[in-house]
C-alpha positions as CSV (number, residue, x, y, z in Angstrom):
1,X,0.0,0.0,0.0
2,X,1.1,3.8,-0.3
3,X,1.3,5.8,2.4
4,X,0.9,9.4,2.3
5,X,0.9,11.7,5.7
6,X,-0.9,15.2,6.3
7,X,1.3,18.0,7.9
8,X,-1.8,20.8,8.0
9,X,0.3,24.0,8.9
10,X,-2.8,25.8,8.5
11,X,-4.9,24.6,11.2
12,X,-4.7,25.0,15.2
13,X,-3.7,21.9,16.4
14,X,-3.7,22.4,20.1
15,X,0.2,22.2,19.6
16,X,3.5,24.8,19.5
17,X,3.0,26.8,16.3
18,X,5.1,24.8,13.7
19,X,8.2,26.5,13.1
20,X,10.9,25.2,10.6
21,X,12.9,23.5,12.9
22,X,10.0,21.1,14.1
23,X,8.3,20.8,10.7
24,X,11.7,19.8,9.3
25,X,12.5,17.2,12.2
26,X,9.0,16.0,11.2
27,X,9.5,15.4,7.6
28,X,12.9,13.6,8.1
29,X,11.4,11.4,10.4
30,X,8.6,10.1,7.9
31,X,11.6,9.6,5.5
32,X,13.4,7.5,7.8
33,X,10.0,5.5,7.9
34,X,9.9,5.1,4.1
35,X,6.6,7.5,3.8
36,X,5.7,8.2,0.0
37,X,5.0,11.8,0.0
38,X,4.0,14.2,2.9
39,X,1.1,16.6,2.0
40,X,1.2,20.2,3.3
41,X,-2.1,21.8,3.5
42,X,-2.2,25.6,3.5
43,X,-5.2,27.8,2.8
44,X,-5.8,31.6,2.1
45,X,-9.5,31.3,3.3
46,X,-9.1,32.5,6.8
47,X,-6.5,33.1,9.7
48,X,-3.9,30.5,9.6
49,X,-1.3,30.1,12.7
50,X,1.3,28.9,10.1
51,X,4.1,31.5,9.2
52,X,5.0,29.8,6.3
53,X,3.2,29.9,2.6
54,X,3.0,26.0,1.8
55,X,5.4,25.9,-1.7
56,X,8.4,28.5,-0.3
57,X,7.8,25.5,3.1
58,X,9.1,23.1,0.3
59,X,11.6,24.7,-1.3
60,X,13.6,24.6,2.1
61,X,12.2,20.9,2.9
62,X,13.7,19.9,-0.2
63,X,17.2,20.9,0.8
64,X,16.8,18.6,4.0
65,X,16.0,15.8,2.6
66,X,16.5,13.0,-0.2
67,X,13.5,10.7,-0.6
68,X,10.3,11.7,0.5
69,X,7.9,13.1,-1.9
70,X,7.0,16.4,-1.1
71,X,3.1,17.8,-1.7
72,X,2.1,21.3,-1.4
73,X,-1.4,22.6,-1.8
74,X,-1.5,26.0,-3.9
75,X,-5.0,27.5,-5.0
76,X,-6.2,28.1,-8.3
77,X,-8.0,31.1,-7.0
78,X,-4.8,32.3,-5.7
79,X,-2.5,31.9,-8.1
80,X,-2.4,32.4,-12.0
81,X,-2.0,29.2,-13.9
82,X,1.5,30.1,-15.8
83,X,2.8,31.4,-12.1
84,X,1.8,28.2,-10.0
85,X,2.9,25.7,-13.0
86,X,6.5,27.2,-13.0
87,X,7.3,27.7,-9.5
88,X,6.3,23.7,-8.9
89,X,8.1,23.2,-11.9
90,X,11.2,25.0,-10.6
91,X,10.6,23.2,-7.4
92,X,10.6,20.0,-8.6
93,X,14.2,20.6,-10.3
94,X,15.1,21.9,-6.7
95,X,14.3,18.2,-4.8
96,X,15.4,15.9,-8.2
97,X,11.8,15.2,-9.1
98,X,10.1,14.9,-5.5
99,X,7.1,17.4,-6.1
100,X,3.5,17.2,-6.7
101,X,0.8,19.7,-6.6
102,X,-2.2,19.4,-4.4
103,X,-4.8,21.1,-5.8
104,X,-8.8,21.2,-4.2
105,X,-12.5,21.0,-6.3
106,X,-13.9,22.2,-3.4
107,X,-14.5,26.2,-2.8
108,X,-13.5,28.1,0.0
109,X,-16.3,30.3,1.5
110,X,-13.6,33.8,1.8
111,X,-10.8,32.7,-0.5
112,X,-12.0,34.2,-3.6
113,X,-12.8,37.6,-1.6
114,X,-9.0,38.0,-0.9
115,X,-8.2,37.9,-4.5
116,X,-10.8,40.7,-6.5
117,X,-13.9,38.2,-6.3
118,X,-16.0,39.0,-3.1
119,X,-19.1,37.3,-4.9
120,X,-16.8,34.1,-5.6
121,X,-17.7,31.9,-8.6
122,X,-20.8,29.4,-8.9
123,X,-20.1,26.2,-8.5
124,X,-20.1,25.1,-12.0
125,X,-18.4,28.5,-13.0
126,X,-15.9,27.2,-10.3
127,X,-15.4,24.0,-11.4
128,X,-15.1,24.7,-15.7
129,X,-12.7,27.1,-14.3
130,X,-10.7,24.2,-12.3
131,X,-10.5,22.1,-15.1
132,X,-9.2,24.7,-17.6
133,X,-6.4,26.0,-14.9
134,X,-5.3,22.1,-14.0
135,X,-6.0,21.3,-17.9
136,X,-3.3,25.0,-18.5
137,X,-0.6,23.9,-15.6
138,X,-0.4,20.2,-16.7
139,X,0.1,21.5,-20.9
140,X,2.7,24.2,-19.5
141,X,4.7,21.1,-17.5
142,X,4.7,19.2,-20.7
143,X,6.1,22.3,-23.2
144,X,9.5,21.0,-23.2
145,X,10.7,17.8,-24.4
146,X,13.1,15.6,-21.9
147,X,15.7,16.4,-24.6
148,X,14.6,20.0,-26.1
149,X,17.1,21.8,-24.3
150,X,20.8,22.1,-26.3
151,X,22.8,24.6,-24.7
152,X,25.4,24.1,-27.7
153,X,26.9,27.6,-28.3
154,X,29.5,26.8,-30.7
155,X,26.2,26.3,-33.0
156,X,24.3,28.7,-31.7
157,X,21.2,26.8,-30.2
158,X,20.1,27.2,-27.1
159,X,17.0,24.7,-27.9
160,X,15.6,22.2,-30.6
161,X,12.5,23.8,-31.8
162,X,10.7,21.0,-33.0
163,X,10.7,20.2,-29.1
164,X,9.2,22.7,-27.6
165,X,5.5,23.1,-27.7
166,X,3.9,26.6,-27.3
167,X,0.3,25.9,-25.5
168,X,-1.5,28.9,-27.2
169,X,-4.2,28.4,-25.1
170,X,-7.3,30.8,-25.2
171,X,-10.1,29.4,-23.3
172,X,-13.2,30.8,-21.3
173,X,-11.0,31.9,-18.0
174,X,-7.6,32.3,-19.1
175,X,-5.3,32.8,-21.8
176,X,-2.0,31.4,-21.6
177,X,0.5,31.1,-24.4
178,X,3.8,29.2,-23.1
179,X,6.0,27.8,-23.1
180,X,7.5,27.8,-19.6
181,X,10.6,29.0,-18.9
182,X,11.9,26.2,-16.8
183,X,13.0,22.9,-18.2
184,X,11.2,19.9,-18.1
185,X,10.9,18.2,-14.6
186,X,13.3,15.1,-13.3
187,X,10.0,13.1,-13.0
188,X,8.2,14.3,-16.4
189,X,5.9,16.2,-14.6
190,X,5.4,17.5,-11.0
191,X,2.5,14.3,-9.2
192,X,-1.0,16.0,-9.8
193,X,-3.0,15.5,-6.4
194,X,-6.4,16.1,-6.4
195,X,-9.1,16.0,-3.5
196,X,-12.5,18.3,-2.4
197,X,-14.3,15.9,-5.1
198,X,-18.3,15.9,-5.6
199,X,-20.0,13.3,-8.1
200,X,-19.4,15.7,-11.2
201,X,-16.1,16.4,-10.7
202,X,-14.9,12.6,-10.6
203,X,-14.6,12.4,-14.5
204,X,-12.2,15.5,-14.0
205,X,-9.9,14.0,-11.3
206,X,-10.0,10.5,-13.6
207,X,-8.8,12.6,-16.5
208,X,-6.2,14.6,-14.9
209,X,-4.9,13.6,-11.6
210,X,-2.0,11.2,-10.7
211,X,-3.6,10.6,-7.2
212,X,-6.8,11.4,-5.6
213,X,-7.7,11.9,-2.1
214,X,-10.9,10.4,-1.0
215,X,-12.6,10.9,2.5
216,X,-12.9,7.1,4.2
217,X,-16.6,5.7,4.2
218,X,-17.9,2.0,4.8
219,X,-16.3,-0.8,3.4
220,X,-18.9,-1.0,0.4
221,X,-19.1,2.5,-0.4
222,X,-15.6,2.8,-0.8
223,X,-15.3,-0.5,-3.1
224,X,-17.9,0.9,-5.2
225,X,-16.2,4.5,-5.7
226,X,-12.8,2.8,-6.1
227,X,-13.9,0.6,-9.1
228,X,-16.2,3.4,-10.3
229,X,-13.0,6.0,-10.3
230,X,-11.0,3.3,-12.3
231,X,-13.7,2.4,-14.8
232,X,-13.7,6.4,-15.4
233,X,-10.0,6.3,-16.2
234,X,-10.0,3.2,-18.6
235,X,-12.8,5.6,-20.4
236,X,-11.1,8.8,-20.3
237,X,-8.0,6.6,-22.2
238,X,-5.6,5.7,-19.5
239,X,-4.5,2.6,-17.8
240,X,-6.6,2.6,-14.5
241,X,-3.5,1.8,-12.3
242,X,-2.2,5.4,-13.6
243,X,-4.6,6.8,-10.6
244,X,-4.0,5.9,-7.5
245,X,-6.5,6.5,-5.0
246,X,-5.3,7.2,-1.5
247,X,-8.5,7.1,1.8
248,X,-8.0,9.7,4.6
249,X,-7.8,8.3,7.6
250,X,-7.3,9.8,10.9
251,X,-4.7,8.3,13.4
252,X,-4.8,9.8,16.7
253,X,-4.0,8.6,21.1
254,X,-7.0,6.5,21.4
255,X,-5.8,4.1,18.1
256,X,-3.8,0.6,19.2
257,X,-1.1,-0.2,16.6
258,X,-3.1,-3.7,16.6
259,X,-6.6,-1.9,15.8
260,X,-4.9,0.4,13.4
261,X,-3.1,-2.2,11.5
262,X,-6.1,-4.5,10.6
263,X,-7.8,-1.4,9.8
264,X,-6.0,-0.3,7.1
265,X,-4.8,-4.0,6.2
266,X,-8.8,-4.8,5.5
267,X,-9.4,-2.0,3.9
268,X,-6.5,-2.7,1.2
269,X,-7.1,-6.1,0.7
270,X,-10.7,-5.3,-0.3
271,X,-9.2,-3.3,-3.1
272,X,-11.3,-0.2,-1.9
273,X,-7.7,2.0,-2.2
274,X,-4.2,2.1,-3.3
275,X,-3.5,3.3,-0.2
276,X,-4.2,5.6,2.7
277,X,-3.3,9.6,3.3
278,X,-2.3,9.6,7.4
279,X,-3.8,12.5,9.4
280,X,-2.1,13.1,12.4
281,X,-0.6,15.4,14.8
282,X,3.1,15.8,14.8
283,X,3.0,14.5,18.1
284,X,1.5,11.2,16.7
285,X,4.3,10.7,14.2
286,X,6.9,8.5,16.3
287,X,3.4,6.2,17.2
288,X,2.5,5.7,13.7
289,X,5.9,4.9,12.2
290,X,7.3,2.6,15.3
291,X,4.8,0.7,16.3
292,X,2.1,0.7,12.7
293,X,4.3,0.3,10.1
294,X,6.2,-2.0,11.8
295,X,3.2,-4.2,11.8
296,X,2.6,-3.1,7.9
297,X,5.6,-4.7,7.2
298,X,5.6,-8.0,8.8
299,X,2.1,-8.7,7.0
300,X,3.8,-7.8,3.7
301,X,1.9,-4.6,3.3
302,X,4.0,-2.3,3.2
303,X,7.7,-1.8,0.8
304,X,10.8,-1.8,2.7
305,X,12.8,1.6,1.4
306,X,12.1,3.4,-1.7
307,X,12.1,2.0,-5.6
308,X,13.7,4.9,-6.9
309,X,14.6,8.6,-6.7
310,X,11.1,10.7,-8.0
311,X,8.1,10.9,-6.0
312,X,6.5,8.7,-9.6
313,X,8.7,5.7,-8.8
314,X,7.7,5.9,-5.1
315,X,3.6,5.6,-5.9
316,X,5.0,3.0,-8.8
317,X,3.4,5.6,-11.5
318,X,5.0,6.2,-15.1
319,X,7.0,9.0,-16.2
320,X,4.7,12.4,-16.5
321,X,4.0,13.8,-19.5
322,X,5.1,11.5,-22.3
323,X,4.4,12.4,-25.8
């Protein structure tokens, strides 16, 4: 199973605000563990406690570790699409292909009011706008060709043309013509993460995202919208294991490792998930990691170290981006 872990620098935890040193300490530790990815939740919807903005957070995280994927949530109501697809571009050339981009279907109430829209967007306003932005980042990622980039200055090329792809897009929201001016990520393309998800936004997130967050439910329920999410990918013309579908759970004081363990163990084996996303306080971390995975492990459950180098290798998903 993947394992992904929430770090929500956002929210009042009831903890010591999170400063760098202690978000840091954190991080390593879940790489020591073998996590896939941690997933940094930020928000400009309200009053945060965090002093940190959630992509500049990984920028520095990157430089302190090696492994561990590294997932930051950025708005599309805050951000313009050519701005938010280079700087995780640029960050996923910082930490050697270790990036993704969390990105949310679901409105906040105030967010659009800090950025020139106090009325906000209807929802389906909001959501065609969603899927041209993600549909804009993810054609940006892919301008350049692995190899497009010559840099031969005794012939005077700084680049192939015929590999570089201008997106010249003109759409309802947004006009965008590219390319970037970033080369082409380690991995192919930053890990597209998408979560907030209401019945018409599924065939979205089956087009577009790399993984997709899903709130836990009963046993049947989430069977149903597993297979339903992976029938909606084989539709939309990719292999269904190119999505991987990650359940939130919630680990806290009151959960045995035992308890825990055959939790998430029959919720796997029932091929409801690919895996879970762990929300947790920091606090919680060093219970998770030595006493659940531990269990994980002996049942065969979970991998020992990481496959590769890129945050793609690590959730066992293709190169991004291939033309």
């Amino acid at each position: 199973m993947h394992l992904a872990i929430s770090l929500n620098i956002a929210a009042a935890t009831g903890e010591t605000v999170l400063d760098f040193s202690r978000i840091s300490k954190f991080v390593r530790h879940a790489e020591a563990a073998g996590v896939d990815m941690i997933v940094i939740s930020d928000t400009a919807d309200g009053p945060s406690i965090s002093p940190f903005e959630a992509t500049t957070l990984l920028a520095a995280l990157a430089t302190v570790t090696d492994r561990i994927g590294l997932v930051a949530s950025a708005s599309a109501l805050a951000h313009q699409p050519y701005n938010l697809a280079r700087r995780f571009a640029s960050l996923d050339i910082i930490s050697h292909g270790r990036i993704g981009w969390h990105a949310t279907m679901a409105q906040g109430s105030r967010e659009a009011a800090n950025f020139s829209r106090p009325e906000g967007f209807s929802g389906t306003d909001f959501r065609r706008r969603a899927e041209e932005y993600i549909g804009i980042v993810r054609g940006l990622w892919q301008g350049w060709d692995a190899d497009a980039l010559l840099f031969d200055k005794s012939g005077g090329r700084f680049h192939d043309p015929v590999k570089m792809h201008l997106l010249d897009h003109k759409g309802e929201f947004f006009s965008v013509r590219g390319p970037l001016n970033v080369a082409r990520s380690p991995q192919g393309t930053p890990v597209l993460v998408l979560s907030g998800l209401s019945e018409p936004d599924l065939d979205i997130a089956a087009r577009n995202a790399d993984v997709i967050l899903l709130e836990s439910g009963s046993a049947e329920s989430a069977k149903i919208r597993f297979d339903d999410l992976r029938r909606r990918a084989t539709a939309a013309g990719r292999h269904p294991d190119a999505v991987k579908v990650l359940t939130n759970i919630s680990f806290g004081s009151d959960d045995t490792r035992a308890a825990t363990a055959d939790r998430l163990e029959s919720q796997f084996r029932t091929r409801s998930c690919d895996g879970f996303n762990i929300q947790l306080r920091c606090s919680m971390l060093d219970e998770f990691t030595d006493r659940v995975l531990p269990v994980l492990r002996q049942r065969g459950l979970v991998r020992e170290g990481y496959r590769g180098t890129t945050l793609r290798s690590h959730l066992e998903l293709g190169r991004g981006g291939d033309r």
